[in-house]
VEXKE-951183 format. One line per field, with one value per atom (N, C-alpha, C): residue number from 0; residue in one letter; atom name; y, x, z. Coordinates in pm, 1 decimal. Last residue first. Example, Ala and Ser with C-alpha at 12.3 -4.5 7.8 and 13.67 -1.06 7.14 Angstrom:
2
tornu = [1	1	1	0	0	0]
filum = [s	s	s	a	a	a]
baro = [N	CA	C	N	CA	C]
c2 = [-225.0	-106.0	3.0	-569.0	-450.0	-330.0]
c1 = [1285.0	1367.0	1290.0	1319.0	1230.0	1320.0]
c3 = [708.0	714.0	787.0	780.0	780.0	780.0]
This chain:
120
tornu = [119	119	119	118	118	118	117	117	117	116	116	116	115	115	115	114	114	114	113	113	113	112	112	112	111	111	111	110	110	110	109	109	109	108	108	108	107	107	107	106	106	106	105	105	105	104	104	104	103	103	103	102	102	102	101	101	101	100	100	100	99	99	99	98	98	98	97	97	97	96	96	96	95	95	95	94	94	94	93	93	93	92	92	92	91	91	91	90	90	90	89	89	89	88	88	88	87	87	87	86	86	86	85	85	85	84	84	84	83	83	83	82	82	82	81	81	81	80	80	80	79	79	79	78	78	78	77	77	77	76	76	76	75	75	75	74	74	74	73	73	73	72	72	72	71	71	71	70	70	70	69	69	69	68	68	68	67	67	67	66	66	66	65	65	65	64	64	64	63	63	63	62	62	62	61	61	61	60	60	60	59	59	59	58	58	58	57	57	57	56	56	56	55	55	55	54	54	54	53	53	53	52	52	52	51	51	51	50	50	50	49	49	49	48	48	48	47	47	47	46	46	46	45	45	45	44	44	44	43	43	43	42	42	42	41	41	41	40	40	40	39	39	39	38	38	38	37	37	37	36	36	36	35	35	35	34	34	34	33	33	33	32	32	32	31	31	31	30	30	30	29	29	29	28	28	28	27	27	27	26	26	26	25	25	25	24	24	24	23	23	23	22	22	22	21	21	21	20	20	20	19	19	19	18	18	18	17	17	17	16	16	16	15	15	15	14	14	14	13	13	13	12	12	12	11	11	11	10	10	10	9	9	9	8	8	8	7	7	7	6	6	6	5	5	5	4	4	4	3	3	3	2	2	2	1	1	1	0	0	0]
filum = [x	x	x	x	x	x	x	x	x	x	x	x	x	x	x	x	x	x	x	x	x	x	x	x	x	x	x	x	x	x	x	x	x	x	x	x	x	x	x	x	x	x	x	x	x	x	x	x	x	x	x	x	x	x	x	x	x	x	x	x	x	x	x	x	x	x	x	x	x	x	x	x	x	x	x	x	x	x	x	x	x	x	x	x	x	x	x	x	x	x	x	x	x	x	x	x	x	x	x	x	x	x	x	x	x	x	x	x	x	x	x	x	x	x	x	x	x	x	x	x	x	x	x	x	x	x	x	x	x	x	x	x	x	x	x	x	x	x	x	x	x	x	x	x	x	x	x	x	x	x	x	x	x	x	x	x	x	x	x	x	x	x	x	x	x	x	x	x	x	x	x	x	x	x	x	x	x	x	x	x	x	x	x	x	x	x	x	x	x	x	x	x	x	x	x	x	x	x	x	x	x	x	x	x	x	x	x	x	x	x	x	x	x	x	x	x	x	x	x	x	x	x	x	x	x	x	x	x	x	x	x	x	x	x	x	x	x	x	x	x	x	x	x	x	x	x	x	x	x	x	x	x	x	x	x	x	x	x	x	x	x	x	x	x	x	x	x	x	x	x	x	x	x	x	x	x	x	x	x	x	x	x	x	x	x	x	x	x	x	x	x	x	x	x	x	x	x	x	x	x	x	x	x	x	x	x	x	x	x	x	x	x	x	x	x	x	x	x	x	x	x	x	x	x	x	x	x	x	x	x	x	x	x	x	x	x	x	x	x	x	x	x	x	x	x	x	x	x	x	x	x	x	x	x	x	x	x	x	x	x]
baro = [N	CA	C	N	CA	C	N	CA	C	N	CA	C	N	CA	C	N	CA	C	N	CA	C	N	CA	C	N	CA	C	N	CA	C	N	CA	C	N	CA	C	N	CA	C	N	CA	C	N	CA	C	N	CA	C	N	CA	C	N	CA	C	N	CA	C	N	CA	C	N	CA	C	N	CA	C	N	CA	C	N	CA	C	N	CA	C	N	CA	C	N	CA	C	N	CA	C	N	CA	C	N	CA	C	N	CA	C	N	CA	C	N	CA	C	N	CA	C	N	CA	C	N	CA	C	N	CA	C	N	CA	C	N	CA	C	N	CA	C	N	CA	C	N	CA	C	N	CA	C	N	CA	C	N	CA	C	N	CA	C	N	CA	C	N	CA	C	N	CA	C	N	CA	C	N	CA	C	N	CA	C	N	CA	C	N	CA	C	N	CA	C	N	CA	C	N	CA	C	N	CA	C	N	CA	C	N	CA	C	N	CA	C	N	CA	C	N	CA	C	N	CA	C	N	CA	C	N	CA	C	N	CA	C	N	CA	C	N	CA	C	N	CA	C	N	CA	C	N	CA	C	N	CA	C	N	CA	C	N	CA	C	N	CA	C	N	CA	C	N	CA	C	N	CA	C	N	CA	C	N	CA	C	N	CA	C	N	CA	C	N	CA	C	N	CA	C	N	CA	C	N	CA	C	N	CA	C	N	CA	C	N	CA	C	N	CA	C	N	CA	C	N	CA	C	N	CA	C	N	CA	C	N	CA	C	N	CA	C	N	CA	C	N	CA	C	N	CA	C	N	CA	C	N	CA	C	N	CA	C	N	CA	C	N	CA	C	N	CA	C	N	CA	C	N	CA	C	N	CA	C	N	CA	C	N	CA	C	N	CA	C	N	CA	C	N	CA	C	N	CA	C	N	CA	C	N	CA	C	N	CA	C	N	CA	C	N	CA	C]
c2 = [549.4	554.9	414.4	828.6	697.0	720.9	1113.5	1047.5	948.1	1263.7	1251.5	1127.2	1392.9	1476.6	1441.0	1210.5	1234.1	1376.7	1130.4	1072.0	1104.9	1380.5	1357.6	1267.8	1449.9	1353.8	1348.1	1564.2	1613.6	1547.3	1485.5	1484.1	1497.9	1684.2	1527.8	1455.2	2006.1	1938.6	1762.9	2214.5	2073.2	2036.2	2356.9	2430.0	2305.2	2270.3	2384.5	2445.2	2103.4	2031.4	2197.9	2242.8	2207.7	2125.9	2421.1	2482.7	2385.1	2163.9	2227.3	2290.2	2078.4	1985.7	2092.4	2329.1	2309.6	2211.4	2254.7	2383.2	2366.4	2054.8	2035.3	2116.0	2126.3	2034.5	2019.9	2307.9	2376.7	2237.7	2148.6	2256.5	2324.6	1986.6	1929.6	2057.4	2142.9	2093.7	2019.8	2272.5	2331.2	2263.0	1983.1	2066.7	2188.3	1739.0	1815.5	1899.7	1490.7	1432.5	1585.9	1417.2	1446.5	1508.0	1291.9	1461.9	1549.5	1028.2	1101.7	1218.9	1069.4	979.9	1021.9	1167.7	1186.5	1061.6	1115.2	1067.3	1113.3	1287.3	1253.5	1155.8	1626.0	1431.5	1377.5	1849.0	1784.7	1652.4	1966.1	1891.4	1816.2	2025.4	2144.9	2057.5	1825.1	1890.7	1986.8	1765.2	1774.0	1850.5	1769.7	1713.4	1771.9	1946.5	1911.5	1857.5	2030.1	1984.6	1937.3	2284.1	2169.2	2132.0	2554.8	2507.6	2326.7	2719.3	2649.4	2560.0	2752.4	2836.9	2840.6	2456.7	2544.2	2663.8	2315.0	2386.4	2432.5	2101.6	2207.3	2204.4	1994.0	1993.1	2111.4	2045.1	2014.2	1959.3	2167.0	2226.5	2184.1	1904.2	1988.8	2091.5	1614.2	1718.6	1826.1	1264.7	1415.0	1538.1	1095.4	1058.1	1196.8	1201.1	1126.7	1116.3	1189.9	1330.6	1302.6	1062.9	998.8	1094.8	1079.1	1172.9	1109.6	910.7	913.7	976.8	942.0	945.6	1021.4	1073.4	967.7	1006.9	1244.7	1278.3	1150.1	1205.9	1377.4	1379.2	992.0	1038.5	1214.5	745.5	813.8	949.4	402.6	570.6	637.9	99.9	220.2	305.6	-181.7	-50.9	50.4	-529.1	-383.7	-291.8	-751.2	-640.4	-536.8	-999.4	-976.5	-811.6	-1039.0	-1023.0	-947.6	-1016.6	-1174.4	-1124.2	-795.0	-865.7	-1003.8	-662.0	-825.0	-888.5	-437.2	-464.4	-593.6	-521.3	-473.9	-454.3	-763.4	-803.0	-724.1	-563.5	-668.0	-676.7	-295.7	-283.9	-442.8	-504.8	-462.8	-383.5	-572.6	-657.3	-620.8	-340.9	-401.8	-477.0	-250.0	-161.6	-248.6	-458.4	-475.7	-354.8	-583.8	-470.8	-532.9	-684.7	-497.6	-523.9	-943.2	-839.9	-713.1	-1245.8	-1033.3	-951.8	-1471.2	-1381.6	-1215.8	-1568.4	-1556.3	-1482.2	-1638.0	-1768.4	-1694.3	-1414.8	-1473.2	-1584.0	-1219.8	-1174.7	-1277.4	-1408.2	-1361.0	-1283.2	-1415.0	-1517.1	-1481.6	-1128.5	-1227.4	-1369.4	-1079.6	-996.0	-1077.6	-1249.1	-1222.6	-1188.0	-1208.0	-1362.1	-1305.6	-884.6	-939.1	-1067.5	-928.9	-864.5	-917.3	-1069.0	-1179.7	-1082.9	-871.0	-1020.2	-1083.0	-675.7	-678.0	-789.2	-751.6	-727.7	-733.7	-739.1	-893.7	-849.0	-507.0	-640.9	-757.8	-278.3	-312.3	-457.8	-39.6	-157.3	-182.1	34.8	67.0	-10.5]
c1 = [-8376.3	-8406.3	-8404.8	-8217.5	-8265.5	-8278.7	-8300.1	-8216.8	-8280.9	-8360.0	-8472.9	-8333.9	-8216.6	-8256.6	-8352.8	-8098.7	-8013.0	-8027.7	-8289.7	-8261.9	-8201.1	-8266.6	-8384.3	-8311.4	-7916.0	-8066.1	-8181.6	-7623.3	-7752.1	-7895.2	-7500.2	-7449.6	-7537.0	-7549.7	-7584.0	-7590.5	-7733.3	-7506.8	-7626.2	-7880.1	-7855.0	-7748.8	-7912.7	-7856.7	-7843.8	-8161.6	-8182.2	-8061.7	-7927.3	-8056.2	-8113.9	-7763.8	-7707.8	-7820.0	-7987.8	-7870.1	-7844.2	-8054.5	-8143.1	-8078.9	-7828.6	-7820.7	-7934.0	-7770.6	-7712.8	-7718.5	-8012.7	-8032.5	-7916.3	-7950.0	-8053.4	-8083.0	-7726.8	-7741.4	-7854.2	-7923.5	-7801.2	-7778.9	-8091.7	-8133.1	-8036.2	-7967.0	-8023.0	-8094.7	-7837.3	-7724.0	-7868.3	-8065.2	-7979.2	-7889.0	-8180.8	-8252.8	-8183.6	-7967.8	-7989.9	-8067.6	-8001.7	-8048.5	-8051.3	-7861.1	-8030.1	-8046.7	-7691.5	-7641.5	-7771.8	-7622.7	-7683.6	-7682.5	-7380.3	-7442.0	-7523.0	-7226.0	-7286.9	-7357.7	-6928.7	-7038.8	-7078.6	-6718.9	-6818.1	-6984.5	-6676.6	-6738.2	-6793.4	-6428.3	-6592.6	-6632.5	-6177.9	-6181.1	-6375.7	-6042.5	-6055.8	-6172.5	-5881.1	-5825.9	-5878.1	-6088.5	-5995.0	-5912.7	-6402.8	-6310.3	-6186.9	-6721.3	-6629.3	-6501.6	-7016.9	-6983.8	-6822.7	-7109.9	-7067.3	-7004.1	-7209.7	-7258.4	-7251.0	-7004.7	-7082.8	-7165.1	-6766.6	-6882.3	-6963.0	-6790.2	-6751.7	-6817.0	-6778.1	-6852.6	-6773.9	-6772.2	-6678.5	-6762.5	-6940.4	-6947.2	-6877.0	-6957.1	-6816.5	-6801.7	-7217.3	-7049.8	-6953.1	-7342.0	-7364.8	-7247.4	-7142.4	-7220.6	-7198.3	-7154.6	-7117.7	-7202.6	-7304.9	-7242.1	-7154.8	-7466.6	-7522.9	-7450.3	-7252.9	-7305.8	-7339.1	-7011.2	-7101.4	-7208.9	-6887.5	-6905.6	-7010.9	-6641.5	-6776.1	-6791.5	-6366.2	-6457.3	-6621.1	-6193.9	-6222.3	-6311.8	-6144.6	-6025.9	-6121.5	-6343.4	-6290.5	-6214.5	-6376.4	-6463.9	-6451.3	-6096.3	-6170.2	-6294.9	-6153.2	-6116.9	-6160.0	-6060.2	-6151.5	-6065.5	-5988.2	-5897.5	-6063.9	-5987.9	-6052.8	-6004.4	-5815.0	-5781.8	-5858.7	-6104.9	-5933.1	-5892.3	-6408.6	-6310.9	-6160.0	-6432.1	-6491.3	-6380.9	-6361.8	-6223.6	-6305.2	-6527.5	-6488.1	-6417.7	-6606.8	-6523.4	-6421.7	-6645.7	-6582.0	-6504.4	-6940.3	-6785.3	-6659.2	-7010.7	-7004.2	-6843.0	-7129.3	-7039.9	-6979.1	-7318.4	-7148.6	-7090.1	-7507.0	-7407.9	-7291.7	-7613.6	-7563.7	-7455.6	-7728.3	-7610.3	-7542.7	-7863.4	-7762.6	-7683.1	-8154.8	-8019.5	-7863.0	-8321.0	-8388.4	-8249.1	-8258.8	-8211.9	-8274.7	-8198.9	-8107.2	-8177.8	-8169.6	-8290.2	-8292.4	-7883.3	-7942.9	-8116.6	-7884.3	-7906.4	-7909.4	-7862.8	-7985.5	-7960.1	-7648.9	-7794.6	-7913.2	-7450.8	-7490.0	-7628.0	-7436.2	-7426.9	-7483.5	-7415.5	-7525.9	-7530.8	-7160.1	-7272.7	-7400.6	-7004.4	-6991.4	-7108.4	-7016.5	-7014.5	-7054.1	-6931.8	-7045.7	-7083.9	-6693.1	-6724.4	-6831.6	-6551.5	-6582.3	-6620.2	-6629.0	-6659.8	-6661.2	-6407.8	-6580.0	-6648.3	-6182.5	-6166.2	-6361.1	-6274.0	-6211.7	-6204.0	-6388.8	-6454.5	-6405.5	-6227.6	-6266.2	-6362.3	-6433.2	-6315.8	-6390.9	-6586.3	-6553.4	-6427.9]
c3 = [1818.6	1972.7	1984.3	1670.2	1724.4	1836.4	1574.5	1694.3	1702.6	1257.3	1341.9	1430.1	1112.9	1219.3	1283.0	942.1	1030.1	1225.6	762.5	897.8	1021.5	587.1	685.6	813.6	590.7	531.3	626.5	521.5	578.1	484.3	328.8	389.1	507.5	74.3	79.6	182.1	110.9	143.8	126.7	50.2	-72.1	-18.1	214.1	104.0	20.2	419.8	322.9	190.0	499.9	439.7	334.5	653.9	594.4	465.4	834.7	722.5	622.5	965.7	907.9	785.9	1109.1	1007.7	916.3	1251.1	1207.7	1080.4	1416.6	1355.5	1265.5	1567.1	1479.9	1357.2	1726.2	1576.0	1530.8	1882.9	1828.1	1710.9	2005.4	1956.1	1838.9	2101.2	2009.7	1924.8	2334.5	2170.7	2098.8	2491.5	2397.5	2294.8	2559.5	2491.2	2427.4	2592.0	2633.9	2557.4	2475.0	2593.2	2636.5	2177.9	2237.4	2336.8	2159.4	2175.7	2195.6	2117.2	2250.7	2254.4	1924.1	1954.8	2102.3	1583.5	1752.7	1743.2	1374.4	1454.3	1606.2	1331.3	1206.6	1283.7	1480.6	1511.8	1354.2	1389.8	1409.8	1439.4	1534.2	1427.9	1478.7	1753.5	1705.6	1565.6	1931.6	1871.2	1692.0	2084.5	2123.5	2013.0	1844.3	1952.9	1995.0	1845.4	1785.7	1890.0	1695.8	1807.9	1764.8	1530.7	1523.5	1663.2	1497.0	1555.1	1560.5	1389.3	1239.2	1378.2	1555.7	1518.0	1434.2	1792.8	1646.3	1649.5	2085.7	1979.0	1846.1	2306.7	2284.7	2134.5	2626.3	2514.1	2467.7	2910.0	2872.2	2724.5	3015.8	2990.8	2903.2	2991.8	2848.9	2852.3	3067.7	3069.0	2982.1	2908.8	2947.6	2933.6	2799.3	2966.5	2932.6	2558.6	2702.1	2798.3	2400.0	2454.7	2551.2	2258.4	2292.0	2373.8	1919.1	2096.7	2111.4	1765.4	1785.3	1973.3	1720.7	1646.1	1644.5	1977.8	1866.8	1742.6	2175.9	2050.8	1947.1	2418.3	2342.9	2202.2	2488.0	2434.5	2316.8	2445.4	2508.3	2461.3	2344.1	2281.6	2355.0	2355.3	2402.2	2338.9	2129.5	2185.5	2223.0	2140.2	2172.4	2219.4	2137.2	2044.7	2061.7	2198.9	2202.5	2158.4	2356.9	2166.1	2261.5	2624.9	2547.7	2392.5	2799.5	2711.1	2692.5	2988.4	2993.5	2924.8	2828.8	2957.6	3046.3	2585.1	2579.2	2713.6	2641.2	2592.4	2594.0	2838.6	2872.0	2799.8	2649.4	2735.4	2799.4	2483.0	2386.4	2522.7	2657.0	2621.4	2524.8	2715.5	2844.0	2773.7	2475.1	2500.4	2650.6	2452.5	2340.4	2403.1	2547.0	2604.7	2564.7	2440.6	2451.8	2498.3	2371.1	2253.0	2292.5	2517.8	2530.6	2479.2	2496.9	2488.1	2517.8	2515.5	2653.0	2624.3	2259.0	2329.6	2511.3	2153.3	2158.6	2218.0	2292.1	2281.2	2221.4	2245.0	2365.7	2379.7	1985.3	2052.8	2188.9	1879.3	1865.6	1952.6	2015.8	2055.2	1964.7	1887.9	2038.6	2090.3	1613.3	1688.7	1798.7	1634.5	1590.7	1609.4	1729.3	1806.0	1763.6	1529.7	1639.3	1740.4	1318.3	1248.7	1394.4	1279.3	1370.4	1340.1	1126.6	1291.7	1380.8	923.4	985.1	1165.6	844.7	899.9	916.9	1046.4	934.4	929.9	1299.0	1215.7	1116.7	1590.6	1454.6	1416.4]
């Protein structure tokens, strides 16, 4: 996440490398690559609890922290504006799913079809 002067030579990085090596099923191999491998300059990690975006998949379902609005939420008490993997266990998909449902049954904008169906 950035603004776009800053994601402008992450984006070089990660097309360059995904088509002149024929990459493109493993785009999650190659943005860990450049980010471990310092290819773009200035990449700050975030660890998973205080940022932005919860990544659910590499933590266990214990150590997911809740609301009582059934929001998944970080370190300091405050909601994810972004999940990511929050699939992988059958209770939290159960629990945001039910949550975006509420939020779709009262008209919030905020809550869109898409948002209850998890890429893949």
């Amino acid at each position: 996440m950035g603004d776009v002067a800053s994601m402008l030579p992450y984006a070089k990085a990660m097309f360059e490398l995904l088509v002149t090596n024929n990459w493109s099923f493993f785009d999650q191999g190659v943005h860990n690559y450049i980010v471990h491998k310092k290819v773009v300059p200035n990449i700050i990690l975030h660890d998973n609890y205080s940022s932005s975006v919860f990544t659910g998949g590499c933590e266990p379902l214990a150590d997911y922290r809740w609301n009582d609005h059934n929001e998944i939420i970080r370190a300091d008490g405050q909601p994810y504006p972004i999940l990511h993997q929050c699939d992988r266990y059958p209770e939290s998909k159960r629990r945001y799913t039910a949550r975006l449902a509420e939020k779709l049954a009262a008209g919030a904008p905020e809550a869109s079809a898409a948002t209850l169906s998890p890429a893949r």
